[in-house]
C-alpha positions in Angstrom: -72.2 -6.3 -62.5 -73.3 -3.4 -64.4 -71.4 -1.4 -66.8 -70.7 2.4 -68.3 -68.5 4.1 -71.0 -66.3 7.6 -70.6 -68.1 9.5 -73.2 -65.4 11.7 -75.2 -66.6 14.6 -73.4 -66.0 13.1 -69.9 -70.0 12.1 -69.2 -70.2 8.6 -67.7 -74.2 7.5 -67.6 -75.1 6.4 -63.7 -77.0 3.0 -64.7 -81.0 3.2 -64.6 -81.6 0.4 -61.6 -78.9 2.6 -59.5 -80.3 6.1 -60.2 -84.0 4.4 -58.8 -82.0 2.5 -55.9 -80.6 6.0 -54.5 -83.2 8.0 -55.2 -81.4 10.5 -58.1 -83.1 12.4 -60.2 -82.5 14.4 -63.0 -80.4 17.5 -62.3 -78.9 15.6 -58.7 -75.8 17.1 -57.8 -73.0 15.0 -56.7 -69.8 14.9 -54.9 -66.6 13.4 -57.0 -64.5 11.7 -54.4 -61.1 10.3 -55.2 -60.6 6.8 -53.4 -57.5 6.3 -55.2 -58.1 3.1 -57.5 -61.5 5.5 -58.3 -63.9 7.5 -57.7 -66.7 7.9 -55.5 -70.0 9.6 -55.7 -72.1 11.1 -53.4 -75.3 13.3 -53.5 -74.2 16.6 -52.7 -76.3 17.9 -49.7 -77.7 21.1 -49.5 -76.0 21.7 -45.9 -72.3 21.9 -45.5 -71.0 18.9 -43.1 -70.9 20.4 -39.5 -70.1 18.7 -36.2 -71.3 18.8 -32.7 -68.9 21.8 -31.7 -69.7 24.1 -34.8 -73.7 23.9 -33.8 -73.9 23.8 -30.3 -71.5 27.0 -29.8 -74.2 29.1 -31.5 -76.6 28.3 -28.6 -76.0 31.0 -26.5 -77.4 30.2 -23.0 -78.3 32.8 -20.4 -79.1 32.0 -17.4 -78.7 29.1 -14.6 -77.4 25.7 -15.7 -79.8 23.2 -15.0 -78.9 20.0 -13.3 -79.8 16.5 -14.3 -82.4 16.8 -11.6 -83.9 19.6 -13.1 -84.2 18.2 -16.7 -85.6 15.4 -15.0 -88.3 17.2 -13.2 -89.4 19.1 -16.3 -89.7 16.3 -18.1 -91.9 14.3 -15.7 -93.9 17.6 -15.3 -94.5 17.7 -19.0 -95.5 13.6 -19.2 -98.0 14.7 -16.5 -99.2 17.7 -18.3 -100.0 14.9 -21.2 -103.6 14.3 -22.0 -104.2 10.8 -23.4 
């Protein structure tokens, strides 16, 4: 088990074998999560969390909706088109 101090100014150090494990580099920013009996840190990503709802409803579609045999169709066109 590896261990840090709370430095008087509030800086904990994120343990050497960790920072290489996850990939964190100098200047990483992270997300303080409280999980009640402590914290939790994340890497903060440079997108804000979205779901499926938020993205798709910017695709605005004009036109026919294709059916499942249509996808289909275009697909094995395009696997045809192919050339190996």
């Amino acid at each position: 088990m590896m261990t840090t101090k709370l430095s008087s100014k509030g800086q904990v150090i994120i343990p050497k074998p960790l920072r290489t494990a996850h990939h964190w580099k100098t200047g990483q920013e992270l997300v303080v999560v409280d999980v009640g009996d402590g914290i939790l840190l994340k890497p903060k990503t440079p997108f804000e969390e979205t779901n499926i709802d938020d993205v798709a409803s910017c695709l605005k579609f004009k036109g026919k909706t294709k059916t499942l045999d249509d996808i289909e169709a275009a697909i094995s066109e395009g696997i045809k088109a192919r050339k190996y």
